[in-house]
C-alpha positions in Angstrom: -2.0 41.4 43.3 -1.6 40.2 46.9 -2.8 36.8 48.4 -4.4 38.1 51.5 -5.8 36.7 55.0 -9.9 37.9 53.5 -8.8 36.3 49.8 -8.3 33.0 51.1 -11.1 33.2 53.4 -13.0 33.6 50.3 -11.5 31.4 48.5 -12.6 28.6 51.4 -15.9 29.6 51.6 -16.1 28.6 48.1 -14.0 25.1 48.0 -15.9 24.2 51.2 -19.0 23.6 49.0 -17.3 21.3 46.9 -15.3 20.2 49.6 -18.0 19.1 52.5 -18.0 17.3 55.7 -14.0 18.6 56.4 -12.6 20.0 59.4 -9.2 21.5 58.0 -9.5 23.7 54.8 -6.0 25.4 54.6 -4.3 27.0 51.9 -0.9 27.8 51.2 2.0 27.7 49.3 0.9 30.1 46.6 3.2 30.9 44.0 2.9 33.4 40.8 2.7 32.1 37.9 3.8 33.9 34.4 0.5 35.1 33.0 -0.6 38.2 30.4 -4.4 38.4 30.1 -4.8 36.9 34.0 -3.2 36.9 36.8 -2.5 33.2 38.1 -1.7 31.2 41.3 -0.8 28.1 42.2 -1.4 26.9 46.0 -2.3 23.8 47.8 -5.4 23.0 49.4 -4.6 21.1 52.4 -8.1 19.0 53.7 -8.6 16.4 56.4 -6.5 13.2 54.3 -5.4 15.0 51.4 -3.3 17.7 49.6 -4.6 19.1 46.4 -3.0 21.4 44.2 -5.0 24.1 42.8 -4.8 26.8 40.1 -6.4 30.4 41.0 -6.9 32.5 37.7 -8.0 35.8 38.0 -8.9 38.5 35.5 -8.0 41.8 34.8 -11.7 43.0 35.7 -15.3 41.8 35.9 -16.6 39.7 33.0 -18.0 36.9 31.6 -14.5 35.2 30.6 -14.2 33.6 33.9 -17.6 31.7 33.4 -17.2 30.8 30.0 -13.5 29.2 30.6 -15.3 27.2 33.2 -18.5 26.0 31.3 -15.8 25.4 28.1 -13.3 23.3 30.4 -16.0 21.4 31.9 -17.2 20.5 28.3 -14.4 19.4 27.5 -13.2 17.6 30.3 -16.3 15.9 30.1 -16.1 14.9 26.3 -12.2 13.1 27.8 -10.6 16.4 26.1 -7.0 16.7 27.9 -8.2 20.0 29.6 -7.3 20.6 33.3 -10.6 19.5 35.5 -12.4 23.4 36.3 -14.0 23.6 40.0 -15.7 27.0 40.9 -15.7 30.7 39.1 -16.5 33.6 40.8 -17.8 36.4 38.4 -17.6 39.3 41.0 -15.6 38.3 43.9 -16.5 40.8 47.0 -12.7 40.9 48.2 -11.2 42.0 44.3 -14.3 42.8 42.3 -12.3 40.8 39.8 -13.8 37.7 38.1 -11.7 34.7 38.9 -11.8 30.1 38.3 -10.0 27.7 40.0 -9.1 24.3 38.7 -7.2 21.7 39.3 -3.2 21.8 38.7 -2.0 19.5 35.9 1.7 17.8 37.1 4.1 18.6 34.4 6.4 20.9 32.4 5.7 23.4 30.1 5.9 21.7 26.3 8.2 24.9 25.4 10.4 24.0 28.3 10.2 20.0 27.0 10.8 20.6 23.6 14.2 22.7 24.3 15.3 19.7 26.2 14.9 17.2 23.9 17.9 16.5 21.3 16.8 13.7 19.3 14.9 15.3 16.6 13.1 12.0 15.8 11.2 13.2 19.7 11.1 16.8 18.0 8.9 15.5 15.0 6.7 13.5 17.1 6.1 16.4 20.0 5.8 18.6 17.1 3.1 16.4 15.1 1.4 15.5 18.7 0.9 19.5 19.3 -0.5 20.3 15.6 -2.7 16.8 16.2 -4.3 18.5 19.4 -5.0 22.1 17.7 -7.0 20.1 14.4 -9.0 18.3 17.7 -9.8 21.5 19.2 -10.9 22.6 15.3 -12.8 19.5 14.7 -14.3 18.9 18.2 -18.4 19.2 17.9 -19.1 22.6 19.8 -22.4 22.7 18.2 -24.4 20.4 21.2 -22.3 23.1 23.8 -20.8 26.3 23.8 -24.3 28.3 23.8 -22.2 31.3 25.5 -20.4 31.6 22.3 -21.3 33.8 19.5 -22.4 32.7 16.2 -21.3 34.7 12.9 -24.0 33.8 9.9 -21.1 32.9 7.7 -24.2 32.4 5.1 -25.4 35.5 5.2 -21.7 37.2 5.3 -18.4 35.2 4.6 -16.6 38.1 5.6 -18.2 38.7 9.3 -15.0 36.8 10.7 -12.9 39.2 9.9 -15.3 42.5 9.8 -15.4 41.3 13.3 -11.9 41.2 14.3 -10.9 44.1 12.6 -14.0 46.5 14.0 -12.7 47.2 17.4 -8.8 47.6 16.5 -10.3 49.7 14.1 -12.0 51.9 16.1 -9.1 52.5 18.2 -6.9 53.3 15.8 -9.0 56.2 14.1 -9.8 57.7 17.6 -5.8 57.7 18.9 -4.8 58.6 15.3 -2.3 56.0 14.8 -1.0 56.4 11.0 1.3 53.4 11.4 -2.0 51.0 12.1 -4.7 52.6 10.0 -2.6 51.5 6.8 -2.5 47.8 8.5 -6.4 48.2 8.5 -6.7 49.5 4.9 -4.9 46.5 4.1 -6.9 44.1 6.0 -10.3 45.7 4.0 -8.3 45.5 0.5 -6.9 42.2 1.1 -10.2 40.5 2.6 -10.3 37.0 2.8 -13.9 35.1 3.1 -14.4 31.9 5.7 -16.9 28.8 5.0 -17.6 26.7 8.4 -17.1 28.0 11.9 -14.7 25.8 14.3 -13.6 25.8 18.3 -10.9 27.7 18.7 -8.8 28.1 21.5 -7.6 31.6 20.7 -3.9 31.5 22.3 -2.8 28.2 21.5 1.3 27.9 21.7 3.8 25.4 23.3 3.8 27.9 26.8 -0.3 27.0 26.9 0.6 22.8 26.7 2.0 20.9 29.5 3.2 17.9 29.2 2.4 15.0 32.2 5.4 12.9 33.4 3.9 10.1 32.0 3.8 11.9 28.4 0.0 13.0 27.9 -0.3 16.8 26.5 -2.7 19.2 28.2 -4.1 22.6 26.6 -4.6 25.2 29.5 -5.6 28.8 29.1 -8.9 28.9 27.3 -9.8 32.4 28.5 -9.5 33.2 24.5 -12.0 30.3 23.6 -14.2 31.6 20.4 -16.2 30.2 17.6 -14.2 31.2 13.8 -12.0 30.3 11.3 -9.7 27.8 12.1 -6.9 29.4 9.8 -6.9 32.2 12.6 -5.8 29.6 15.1 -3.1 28.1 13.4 -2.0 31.5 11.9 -1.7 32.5 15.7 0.3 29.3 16.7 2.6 29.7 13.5 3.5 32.9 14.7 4.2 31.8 18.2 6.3 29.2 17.2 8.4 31.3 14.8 8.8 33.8 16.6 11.4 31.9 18.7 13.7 31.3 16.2 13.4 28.9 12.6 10.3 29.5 10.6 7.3 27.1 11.7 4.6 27.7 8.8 6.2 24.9 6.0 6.3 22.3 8.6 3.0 23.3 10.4 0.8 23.8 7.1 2.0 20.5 6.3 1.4 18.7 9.7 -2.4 20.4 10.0 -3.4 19.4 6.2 -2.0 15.8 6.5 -4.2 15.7 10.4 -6.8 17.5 9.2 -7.2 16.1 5.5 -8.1 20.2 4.7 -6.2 22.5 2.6 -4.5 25.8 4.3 -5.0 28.7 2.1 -4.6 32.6 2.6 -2.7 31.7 6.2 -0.6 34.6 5.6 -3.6 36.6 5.9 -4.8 35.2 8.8 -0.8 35.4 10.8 -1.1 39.0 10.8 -5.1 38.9 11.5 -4.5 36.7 14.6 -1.6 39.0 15.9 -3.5 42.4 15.5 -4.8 42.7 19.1 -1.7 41.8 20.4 -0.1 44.6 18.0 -2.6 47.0 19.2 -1.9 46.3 22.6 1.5 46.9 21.9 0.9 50.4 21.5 -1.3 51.0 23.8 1.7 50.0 26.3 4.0 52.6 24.4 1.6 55.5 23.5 -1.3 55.3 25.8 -2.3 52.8 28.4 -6.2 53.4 28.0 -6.5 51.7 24.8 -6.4 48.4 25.5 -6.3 48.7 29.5 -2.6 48.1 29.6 -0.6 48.5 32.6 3.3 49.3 34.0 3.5 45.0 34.3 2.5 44.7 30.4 4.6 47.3 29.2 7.4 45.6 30.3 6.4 42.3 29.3 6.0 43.1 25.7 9.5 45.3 25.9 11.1 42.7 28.2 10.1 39.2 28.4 8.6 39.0 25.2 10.9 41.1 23.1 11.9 38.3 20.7 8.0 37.8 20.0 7.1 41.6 19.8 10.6 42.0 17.7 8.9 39.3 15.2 5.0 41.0 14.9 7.4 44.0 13.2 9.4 42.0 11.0 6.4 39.0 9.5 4.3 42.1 9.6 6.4 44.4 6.7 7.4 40.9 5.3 3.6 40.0 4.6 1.8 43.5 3.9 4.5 45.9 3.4 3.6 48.0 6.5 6.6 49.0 9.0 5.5 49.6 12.5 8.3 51.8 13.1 6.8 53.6 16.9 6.9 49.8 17.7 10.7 48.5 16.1 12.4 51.9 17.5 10.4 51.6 21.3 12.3 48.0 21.0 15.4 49.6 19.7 15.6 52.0 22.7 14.4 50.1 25.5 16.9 49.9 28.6 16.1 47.1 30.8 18.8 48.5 33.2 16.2 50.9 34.0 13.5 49.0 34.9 
């Protein structure tokens, strides 16, 4: 996407009503910044006295994500959560016909990029135990005074919804493009169903890349374009994934931290590792066998083959580790790739 002269007049247009009574509204300095789901900016907007840098997030079409990530950041920035502080959303914006929010930038480093800096492992622990302390205060946070936007599974009424939920669309895709490989991960979903008991926040893409961490040492969750009522196992499933993915197996240490924070016991989480990484599986092969399933494009493709090879390499292997299944169009795609093509 291209930064053009009508964007940032739009863009103006709409800081200027938060922004009154200025004479210069300038913005520049945009840079691209890595993103999967969104497509994200950071510039400066440069007024009368002061520079302020700003994030622009824009999705991949029009929706109500951009809204909802604004009403949950504002929640929580309100309740003193260590979100980044949200200032507009746009649902249709007239020069994209994309949805798009802008908020404020948080100074810092990525906690992936901290963490690989750090070689006592004394700091390792504690950032380690500070990032599973933040996911149980998303999980525990009271959502039920807020968060109207959100749906609501009757857990009483079904304690299987949660996952009949997240397994319905996948589904669907997979019996209409005929993918053998998948339909036998979804037979084992039904067989192997697990039931849920309380609904929590979660923040539906939390690892160390969605955490920055200030210069003066406070942790910030960004990236709540994923942000969903369910069962907090999915969550931490999803992180433990993430995390092991880069190298040494996170879900001892993790379980551990999250039950000692959380005073809760983690069962069934293998379950719920696999459940939290079947969209991104699906979208896998919707990269490799057909774009229209998931809406994936040329810059996906190669991000899955490419910059996240390690992490699609790992959905194959945890995946035939746990349930047996081998996603083989997946493993040999990986096997054959060529970056020396791209």
């Amino acid at each position: 996407m291209e930064i053009t002269k009508e964007l940032k007049q739009e863009l103006i247009s709409e800081l200027k009503v938060l922004f009154s009574n200025q004479k210069k509204y300038l913005l520049d300095n945009f840079q691209k910044l890595q993103g999967a789901d969104t497509e994200s900016f950071s510039f400066i907007l440069s007024l009368d006295s002061q520079a302020i840098p700003l994030i622009f997030r824009v999705y991949r079409e029009l929706s109500d994500r951009a809204e909802n990530e604004f009403k949950t950041l504002k929640s929580l920035f309100n309740a003193n959560f260590s979100v980044p502080e949200p200032l507009l959303w746009n649902k249709a914006s007239p020069v994209l016909s994309r949805s798009y929010l802008v908020m404020k930038k948080v100074p810092g480093v990525l906690l992936s990029d901290y963490y690989r800096q750090i070689t006592s492992e004394n700091e390792k622990n504690k950032l380690l135990s500070d990032f599973i302390q933040v996911l149980v205060d998303i999980h525990k946070f009271n959502w039920r005074n807020n968060f109207d936007y959100l749906q609501k599974p009757d857990l009483a009424s079904n304690p299987y919804i949660l996952v009949d939920n997240l397994i319905s669309f996948p589904r669907k895709m997979i019996i209409e493009n005929k993918i053998i490989e998948l339909s036998h991960l979804i037979e084992w979903f039904e067989k192997n169903k697990v039931r849920s008991e309380k609904l929590s926040l979660l923040h539906g893409d939390f690892h160390m890349n969605n955490i920055i961490v200030t210069p003066n040492g406070k942790i910030v969750v960004i990236d709540w374009a994923n942000i969903k009522l369910g069962d907090f196992r999915h969550d931490l499933g999803f992180t433990i994934v993430a995390a092991s993915s880069t190298g040494e197996d996170a879900s001892k240490k993790f379980i551990e931290l999250y039950q000692s924070f959380s005073w809760e016991k983690v069962h069934d989480i293998e379950y719920f590792m696999i459940l939290s990484v079947l969209h991104n599986i699906l979208r896998c092969y919707s990269a490799l066998i057909n774009p229209r399933i998931t809406n994936e494009t040329e810059f996906t493709k190669k991000m899955f083959l490419k910059t996240y090879q390690p992490y699609t390499r790992y959905l194959v292997k945890i995946t035939e580790k746990i349930t047996g299944i081998y996603l083989r169009t997946l493993d040999n795609a990986l096997t054959s790739y060529n970056p020396n093509f791209d």
